[in-house]
Biopython code that builds the backbone (N, CA, C, O; Angstrom):
import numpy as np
from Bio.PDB.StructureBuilder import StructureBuilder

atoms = [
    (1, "UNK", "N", (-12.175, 1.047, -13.643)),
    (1, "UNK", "CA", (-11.045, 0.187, -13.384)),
    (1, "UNK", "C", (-11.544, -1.174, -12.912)),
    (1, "UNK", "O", (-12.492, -1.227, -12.129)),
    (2, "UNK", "N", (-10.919, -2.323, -13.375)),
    (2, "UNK", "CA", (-11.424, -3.649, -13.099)),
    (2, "UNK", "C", (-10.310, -3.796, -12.314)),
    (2, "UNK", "O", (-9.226, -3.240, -12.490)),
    (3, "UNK", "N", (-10.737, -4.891, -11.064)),
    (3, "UNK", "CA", (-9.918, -5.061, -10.144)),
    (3, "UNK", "C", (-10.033, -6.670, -9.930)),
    (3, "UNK", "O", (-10.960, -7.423, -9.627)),
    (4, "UNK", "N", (-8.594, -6.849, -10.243)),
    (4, "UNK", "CA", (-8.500, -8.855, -10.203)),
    (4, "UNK", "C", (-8.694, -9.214, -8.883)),
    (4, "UNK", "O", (-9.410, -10.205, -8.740)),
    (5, "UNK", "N", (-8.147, -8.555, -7.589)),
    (5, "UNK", "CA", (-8.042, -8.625, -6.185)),
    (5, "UNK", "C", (-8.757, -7.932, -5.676)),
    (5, "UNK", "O", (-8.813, -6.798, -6.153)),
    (6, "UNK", "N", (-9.738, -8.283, -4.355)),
    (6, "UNK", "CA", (-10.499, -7.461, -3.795)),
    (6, "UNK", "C", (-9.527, -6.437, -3.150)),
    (6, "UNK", "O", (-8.416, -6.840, -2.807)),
    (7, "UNK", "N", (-9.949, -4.849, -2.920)),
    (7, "UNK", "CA", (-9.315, -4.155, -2.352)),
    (7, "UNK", "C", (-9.762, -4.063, -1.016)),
    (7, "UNK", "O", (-10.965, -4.164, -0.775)),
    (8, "UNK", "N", (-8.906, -3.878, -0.089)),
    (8, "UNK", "CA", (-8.563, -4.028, 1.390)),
    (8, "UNK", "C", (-9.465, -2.743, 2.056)),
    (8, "UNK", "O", (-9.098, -1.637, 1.659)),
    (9, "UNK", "N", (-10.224, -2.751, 2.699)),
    (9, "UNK", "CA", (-10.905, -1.822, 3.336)),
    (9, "UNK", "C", (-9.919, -0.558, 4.502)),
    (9, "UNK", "O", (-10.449, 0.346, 5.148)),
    (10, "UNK", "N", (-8.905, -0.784, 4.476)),
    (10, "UNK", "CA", (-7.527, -0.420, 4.987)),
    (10, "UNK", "C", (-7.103, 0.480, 4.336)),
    (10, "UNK", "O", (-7.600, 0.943, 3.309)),
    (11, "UNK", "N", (-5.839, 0.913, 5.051)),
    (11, "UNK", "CA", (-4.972, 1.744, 4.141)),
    (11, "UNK", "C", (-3.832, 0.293, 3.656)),
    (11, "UNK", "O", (-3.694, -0.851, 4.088)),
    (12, "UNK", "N", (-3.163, 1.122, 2.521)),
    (12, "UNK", "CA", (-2.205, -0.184, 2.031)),
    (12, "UNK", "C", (-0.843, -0.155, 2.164)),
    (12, "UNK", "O", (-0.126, -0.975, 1.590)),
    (13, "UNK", "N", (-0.418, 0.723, 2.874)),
    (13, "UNK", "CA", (1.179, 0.559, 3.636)),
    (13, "UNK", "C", (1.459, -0.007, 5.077)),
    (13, "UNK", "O", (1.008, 0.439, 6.132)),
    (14, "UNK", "N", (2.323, -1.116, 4.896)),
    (14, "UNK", "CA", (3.009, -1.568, 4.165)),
    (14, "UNK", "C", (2.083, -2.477, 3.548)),
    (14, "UNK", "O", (0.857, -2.375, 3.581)),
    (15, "UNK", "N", (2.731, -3.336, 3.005)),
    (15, "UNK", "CA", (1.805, -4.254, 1.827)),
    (15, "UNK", "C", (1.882, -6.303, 3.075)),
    (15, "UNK", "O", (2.728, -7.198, 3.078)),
    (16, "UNK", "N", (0.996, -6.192, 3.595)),
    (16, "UNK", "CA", (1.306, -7.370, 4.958)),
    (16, "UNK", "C", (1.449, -8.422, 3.752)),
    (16, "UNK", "O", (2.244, -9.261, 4.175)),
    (17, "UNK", "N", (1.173, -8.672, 2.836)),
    (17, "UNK", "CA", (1.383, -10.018, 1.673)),
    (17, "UNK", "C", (2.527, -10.044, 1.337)),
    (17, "UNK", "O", (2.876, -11.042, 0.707)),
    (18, "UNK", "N", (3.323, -9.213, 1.555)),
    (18, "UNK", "CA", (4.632, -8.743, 0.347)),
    (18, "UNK", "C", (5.045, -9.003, 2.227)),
    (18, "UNK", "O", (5.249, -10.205, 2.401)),
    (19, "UNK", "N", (5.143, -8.481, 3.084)),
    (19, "UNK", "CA", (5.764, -8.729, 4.415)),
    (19, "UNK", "C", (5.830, -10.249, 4.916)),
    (19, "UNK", "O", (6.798, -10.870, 5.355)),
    (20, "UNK", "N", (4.811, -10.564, 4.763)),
    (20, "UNK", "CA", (4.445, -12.169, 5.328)),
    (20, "UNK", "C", (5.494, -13.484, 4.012)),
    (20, "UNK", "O", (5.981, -14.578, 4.296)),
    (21, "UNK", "N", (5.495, -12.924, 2.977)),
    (21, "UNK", "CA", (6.253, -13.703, 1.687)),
    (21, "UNK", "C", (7.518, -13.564, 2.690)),
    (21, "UNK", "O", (8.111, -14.479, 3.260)),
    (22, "UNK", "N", (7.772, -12.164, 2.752)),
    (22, "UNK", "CA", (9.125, -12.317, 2.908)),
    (22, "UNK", "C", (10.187, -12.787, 4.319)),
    (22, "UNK", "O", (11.381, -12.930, 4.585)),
    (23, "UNK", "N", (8.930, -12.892, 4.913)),
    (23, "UNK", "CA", (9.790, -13.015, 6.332)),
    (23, "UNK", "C", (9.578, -14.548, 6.360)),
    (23, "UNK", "O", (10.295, -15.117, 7.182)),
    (24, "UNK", "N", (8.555, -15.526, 5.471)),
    (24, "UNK", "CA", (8.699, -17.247, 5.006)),
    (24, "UNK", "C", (10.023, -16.903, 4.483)),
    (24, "UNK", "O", (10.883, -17.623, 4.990)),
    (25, "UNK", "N", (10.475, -16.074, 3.667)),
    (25, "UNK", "CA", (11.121, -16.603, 2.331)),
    (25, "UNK", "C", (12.735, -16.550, 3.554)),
    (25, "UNK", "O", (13.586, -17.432, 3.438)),
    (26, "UNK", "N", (12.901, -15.368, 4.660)),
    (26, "UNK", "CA", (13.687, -15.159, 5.351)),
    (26, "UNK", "C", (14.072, -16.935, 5.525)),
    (26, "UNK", "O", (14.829, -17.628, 4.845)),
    (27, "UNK", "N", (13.219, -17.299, 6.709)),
    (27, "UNK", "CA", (13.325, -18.540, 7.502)),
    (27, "UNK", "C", (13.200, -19.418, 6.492)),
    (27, "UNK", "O", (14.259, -20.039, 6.583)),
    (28, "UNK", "N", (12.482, -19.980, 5.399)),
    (28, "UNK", "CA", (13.015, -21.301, 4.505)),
    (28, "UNK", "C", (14.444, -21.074, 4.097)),
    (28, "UNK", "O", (15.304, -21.953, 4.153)),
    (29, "UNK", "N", (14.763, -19.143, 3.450)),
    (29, "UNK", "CA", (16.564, -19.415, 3.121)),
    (29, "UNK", "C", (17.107, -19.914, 4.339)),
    (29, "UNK", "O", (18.100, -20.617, 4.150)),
    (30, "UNK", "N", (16.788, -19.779, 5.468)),
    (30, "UNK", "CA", (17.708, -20.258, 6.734)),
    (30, "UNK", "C", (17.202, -21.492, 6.674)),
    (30, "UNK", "O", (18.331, -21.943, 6.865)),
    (31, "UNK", "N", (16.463, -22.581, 6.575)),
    (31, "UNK", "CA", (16.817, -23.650, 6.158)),
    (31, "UNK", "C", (17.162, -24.298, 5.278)),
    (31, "UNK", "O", (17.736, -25.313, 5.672)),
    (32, "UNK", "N", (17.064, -24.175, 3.774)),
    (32, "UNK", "CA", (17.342, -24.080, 3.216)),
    (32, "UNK", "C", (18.228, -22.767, 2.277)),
    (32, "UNK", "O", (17.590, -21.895, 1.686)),
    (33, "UNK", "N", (19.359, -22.800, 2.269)),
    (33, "UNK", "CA", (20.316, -21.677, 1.713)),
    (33, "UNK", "C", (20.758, -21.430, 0.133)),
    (33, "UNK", "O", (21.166, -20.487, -0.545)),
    (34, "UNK", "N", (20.379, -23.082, -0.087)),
    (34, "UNK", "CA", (20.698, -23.097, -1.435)),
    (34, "UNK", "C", (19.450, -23.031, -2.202)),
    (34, "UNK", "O", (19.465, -23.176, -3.425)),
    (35, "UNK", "N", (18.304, -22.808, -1.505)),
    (35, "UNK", "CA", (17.117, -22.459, -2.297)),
    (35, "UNK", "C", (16.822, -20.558, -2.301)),
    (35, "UNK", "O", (15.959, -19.969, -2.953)),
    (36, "UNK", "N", (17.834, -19.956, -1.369)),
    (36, "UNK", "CA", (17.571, -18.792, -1.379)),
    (36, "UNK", "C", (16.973, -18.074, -2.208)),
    (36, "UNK", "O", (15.949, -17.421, -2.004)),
    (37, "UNK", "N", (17.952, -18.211, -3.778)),
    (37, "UNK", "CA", (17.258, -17.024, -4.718)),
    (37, "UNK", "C", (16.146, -17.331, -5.186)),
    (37, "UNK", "O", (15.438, -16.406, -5.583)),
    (38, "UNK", "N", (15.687, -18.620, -5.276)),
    (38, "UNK", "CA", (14.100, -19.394, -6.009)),
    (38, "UNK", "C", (13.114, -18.447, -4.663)),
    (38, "UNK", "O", (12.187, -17.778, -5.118)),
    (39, "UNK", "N", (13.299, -18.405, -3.196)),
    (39, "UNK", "CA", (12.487, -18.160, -2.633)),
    (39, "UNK", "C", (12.653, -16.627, -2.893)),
    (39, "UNK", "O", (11.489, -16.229, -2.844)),
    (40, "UNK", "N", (13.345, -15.685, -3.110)),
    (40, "UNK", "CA", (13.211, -14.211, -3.098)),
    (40, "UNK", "C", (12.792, -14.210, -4.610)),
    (40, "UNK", "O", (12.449, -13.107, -5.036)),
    (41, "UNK", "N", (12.764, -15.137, -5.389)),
    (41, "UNK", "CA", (12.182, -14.878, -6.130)),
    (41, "UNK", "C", (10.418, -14.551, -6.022)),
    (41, "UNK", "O", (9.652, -13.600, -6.179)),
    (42, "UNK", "N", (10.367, -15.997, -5.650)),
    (42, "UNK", "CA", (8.762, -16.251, -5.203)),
    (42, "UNK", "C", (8.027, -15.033, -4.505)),
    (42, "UNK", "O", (6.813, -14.945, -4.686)),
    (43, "UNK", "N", (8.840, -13.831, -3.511)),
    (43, "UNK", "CA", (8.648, -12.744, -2.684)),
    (43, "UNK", "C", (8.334, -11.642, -3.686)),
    (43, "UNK", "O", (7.527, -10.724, -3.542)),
    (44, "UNK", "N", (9.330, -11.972, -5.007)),
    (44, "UNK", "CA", (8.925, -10.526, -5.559)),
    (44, "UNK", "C", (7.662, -10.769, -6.781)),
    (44, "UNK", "O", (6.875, -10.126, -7.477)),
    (45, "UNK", "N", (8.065, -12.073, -6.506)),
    (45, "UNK", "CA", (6.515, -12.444, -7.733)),
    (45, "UNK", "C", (5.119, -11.596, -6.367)),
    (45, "UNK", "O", (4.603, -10.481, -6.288)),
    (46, "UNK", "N", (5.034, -12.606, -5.720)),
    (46, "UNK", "CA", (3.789, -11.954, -4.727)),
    (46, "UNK", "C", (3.544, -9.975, -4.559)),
    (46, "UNK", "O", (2.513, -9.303, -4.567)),
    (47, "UNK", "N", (4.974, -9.590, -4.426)),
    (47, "UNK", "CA", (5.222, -8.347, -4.639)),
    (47, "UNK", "C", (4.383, -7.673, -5.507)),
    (47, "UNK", "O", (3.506, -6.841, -5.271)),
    (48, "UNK", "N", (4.938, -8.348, -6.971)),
    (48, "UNK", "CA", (4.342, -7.605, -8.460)),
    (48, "UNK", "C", (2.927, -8.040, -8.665)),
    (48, "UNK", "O", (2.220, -7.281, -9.327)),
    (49, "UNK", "N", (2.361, -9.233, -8.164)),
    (49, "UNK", "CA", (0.969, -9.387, -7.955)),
    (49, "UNK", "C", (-0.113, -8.078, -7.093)),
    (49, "UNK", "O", (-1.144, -7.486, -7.414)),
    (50, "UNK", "N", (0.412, -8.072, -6.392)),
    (50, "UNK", "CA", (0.043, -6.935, -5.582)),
    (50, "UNK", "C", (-0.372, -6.052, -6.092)),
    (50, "UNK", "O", (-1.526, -5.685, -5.869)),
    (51, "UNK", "N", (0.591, -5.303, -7.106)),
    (51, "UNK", "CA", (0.781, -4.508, -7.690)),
    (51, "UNK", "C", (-0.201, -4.832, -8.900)),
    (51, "UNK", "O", (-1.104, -3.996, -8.879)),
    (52, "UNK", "N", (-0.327, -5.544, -9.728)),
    (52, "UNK", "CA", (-0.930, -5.694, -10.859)),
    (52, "UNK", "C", (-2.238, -5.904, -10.289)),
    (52, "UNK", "O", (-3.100, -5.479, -11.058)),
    (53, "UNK", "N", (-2.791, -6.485, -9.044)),
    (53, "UNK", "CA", (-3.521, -6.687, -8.601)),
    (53, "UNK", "C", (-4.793, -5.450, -8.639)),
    (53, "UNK", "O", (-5.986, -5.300, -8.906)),
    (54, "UNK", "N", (-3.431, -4.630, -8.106)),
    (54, "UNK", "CA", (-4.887, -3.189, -7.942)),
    (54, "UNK", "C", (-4.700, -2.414, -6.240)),
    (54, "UNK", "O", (-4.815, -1.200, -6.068)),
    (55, "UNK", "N", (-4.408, -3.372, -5.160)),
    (55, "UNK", "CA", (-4.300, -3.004, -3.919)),
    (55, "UNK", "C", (-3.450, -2.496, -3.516)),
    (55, "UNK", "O", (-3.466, -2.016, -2.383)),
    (56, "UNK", "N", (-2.230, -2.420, -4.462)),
    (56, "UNK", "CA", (-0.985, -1.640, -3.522)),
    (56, "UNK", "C", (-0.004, -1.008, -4.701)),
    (56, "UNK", "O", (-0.060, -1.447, -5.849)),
    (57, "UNK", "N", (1.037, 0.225, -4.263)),
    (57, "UNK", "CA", (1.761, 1.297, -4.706)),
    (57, "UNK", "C", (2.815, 0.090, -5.109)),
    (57, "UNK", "O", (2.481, -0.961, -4.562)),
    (58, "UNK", "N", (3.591, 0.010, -5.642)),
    (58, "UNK", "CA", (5.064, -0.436, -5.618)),
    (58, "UNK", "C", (5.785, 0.060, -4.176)),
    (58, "UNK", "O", (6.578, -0.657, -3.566)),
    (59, "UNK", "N", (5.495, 1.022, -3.858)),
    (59, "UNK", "CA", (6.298, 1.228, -2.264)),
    (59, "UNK", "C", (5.798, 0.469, -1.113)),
    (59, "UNK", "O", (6.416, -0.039, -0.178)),
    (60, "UNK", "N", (4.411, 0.506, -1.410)),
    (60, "UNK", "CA", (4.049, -0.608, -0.188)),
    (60, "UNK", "C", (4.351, -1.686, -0.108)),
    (60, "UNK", "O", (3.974, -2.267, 0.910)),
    (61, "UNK", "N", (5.247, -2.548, -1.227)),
    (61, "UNK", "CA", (5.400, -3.665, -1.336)),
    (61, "UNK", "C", (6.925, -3.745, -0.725)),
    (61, "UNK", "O", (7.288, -4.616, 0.066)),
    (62, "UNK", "N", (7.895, -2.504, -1.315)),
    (62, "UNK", "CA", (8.793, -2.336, -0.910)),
    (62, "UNK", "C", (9.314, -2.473, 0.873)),
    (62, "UNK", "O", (10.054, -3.030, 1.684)),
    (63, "UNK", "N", (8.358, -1.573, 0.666)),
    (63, "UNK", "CA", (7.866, -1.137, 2.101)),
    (63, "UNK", "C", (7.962, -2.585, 3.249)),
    (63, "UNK", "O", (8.619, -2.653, 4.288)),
    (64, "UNK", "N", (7.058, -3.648, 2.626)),
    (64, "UNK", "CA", (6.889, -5.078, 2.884)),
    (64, "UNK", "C", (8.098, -5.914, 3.331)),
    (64, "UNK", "O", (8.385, -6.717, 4.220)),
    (65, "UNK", "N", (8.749, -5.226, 2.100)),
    (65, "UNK", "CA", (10.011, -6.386, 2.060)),
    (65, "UNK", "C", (11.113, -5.754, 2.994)),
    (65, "UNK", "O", (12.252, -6.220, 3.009)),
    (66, "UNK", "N", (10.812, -4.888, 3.622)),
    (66, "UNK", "CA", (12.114, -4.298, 4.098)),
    (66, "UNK", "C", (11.335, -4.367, 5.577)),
    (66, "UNK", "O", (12.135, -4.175, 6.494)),
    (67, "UNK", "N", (10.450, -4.515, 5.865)),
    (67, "UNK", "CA", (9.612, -4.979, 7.606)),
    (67, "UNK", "C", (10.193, -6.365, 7.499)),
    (67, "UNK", "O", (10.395, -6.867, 8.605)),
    (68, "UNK", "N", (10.577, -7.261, 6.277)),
    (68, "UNK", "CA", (10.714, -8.588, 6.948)),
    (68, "UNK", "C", (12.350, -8.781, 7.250)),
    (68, "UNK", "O", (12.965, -9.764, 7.662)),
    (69, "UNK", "N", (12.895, -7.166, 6.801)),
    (69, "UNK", "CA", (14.469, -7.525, 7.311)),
    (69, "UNK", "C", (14.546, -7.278, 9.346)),
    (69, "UNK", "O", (15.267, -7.770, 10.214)),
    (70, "UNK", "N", (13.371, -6.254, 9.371)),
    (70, "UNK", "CA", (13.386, -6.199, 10.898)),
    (70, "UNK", "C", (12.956, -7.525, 11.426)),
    (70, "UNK", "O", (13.411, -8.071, 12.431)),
    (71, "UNK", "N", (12.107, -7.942, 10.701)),
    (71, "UNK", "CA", (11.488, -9.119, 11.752)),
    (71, "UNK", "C", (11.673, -10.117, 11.967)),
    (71, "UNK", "O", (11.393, -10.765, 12.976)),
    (72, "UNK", "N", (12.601, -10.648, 10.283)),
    (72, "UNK", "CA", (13.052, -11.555, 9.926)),
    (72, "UNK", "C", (14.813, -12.332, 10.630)),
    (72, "UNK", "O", (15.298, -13.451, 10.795)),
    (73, "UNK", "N", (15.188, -10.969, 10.830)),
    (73, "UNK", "CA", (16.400, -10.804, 11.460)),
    (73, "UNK", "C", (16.500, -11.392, 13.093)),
    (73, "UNK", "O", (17.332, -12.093, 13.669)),
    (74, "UNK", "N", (15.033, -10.644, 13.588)),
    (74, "UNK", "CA", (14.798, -10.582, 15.031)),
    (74, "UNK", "C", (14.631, -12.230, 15.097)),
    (74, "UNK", "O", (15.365, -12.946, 15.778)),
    (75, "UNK", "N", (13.710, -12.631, 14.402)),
    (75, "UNK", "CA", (13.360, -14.148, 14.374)),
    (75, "UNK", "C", (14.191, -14.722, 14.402)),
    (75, "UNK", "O", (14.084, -15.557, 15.299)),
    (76, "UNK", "N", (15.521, -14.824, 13.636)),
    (76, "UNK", "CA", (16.098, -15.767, 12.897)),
    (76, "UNK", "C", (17.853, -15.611, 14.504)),
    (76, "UNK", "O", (18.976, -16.110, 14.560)),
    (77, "UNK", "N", (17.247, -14.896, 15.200)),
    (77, "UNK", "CA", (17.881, -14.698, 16.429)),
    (77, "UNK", "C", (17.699, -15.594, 17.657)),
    (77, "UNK", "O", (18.466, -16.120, 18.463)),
    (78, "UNK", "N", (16.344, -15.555, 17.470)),
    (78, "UNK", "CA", (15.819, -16.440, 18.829)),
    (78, "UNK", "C", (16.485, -18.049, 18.472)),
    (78, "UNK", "O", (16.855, -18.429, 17.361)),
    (79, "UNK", "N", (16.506, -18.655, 19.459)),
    (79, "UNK", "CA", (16.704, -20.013, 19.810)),
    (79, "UNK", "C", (15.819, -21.221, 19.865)),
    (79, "UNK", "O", (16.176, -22.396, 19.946)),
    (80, "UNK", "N", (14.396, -20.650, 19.798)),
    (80, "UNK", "CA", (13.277, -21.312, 19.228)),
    (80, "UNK", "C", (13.209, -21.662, 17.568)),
    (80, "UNK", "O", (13.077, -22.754, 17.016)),
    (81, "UNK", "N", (13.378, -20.049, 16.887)),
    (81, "UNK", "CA", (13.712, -20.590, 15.333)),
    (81, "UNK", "C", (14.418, -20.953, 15.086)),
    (81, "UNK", "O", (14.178, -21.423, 13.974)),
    (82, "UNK", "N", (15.741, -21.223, 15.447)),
    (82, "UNK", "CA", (16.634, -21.871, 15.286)),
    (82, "UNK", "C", (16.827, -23.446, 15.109)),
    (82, "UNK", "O", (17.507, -24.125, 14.340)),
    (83, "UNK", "N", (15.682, -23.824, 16.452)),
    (83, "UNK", "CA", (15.553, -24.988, 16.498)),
    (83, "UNK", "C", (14.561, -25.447, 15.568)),
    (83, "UNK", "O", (14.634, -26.620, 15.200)),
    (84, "UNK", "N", (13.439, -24.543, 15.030)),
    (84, "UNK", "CA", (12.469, -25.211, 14.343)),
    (84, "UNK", "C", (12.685, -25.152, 12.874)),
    (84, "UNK", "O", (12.078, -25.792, 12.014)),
    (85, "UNK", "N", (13.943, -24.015, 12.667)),
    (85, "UNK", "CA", (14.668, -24.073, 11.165)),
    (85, "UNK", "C", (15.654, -25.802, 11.190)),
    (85, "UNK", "O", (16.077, -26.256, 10.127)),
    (86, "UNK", "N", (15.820, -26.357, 12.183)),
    (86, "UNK", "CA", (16.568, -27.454, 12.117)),
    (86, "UNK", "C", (15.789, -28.830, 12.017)),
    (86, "UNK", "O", (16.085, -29.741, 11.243)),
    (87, "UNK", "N", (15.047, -28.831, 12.663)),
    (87, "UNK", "CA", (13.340, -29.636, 12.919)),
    (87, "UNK", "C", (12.825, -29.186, 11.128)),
    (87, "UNK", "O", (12.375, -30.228, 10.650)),
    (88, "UNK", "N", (12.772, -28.326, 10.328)),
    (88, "UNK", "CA", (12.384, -28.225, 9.172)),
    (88, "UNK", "C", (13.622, -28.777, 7.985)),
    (88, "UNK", "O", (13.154, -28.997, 6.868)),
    (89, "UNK", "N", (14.575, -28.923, 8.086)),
    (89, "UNK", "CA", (15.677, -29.633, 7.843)),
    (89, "UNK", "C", (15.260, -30.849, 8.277)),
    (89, "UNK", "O", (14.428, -31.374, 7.537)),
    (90, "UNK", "N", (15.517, -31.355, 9.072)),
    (90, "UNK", "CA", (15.209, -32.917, 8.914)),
    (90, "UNK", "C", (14.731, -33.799, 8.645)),
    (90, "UNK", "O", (15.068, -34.960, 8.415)),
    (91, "UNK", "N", (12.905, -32.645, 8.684)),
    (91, "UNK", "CA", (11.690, -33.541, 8.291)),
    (91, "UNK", "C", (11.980, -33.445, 6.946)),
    (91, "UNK", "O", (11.452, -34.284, 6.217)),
    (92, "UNK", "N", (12.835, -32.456, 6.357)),
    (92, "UNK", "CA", (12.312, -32.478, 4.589)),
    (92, "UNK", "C", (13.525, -33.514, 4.130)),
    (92, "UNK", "O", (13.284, -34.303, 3.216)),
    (93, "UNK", "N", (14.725, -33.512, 4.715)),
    (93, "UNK", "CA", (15.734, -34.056, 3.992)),
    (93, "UNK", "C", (15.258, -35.132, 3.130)),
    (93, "UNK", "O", (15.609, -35.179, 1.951)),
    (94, "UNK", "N", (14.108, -36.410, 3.896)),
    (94, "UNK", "CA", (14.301, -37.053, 2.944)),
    (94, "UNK", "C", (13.877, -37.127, 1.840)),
    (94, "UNK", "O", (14.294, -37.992, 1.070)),
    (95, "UNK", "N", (12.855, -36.153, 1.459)),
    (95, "UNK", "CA", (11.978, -35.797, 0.515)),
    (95, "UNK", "C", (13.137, -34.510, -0.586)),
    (95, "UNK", "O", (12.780, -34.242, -1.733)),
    (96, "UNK", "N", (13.977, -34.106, -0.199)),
    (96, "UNK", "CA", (14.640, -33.468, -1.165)),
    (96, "UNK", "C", (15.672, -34.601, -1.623)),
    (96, "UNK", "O", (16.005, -34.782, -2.794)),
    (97, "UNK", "N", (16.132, -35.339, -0.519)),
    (97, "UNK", "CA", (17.051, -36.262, -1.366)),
    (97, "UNK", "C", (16.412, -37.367, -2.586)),
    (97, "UNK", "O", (17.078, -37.991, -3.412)),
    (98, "UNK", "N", (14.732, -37.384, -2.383)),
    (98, "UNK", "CA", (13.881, -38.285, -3.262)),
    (98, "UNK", "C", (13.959, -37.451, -4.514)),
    (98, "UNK", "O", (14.317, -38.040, -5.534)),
    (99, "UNK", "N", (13.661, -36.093, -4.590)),
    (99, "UNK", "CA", (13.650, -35.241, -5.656)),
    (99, "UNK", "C", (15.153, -35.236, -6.176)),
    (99, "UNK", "O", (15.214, -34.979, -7.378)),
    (100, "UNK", "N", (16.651, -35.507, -5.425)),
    (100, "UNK", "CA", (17.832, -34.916, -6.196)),
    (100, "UNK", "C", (18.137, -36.262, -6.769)),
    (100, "UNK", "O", (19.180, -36.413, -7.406)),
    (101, "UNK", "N", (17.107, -37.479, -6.547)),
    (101, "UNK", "CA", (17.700, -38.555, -7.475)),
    (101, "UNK", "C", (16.685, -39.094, -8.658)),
    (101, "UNK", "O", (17.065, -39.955, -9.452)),
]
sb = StructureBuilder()
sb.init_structure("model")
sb.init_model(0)
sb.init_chain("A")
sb.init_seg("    ")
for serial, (resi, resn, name, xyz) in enumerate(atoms, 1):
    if name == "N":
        sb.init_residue(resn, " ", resi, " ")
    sb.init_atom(name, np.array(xyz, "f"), 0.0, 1.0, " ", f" {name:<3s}", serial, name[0])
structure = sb.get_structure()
């Protein structure tokens, strides 16, 4: 078997690549909302990489994406992300309004 990705000296549940995508992809949809589905997209691309990769089951990836509803949730609670989802809004606005014209 040829392997595109080095394999992890670990066990591979959950899949922390497929976790870490998704709990970004959590907090950019909370600043951005209308980019939501482009970013869960981007989560399940990393997902199926994984997978084609060689290092992980399809469940571990699953697995991934469903740790970033715990964590993502917990985060997106505090009053710190809140503020730095708003602080990420502002700095980008003007750079998306350069791109929507």
């Amino acid at each position: 078997m040829i392997l595109v990705v080095g394999r992890p000296g670990n066990s591979s549940y959950p899949s922390g690549h497929s976790a870490c995508a998704a709990v970004w992809a959590a907090i950019l949809s909370a600043a951005f909302p209308e980019d939501a589905a482009a970013f869960q997209k981007q989560v399940h691309e990393v997902m199926w990489c994984r997978v084609i990769g060689g290092v992980h089951f399809p469940s571990d990836t699953t697995a991934g994406e469903k740790l970033r509803d715990a964590i993502g949730q917990a985060l997106l609670t505090r009053p710190e992300v809140q503020k730095a989802i708003e602080t990420i809004r502002q700095e980008a606005a003007p750079f998306r309004l350069k791109k929507a014209a």
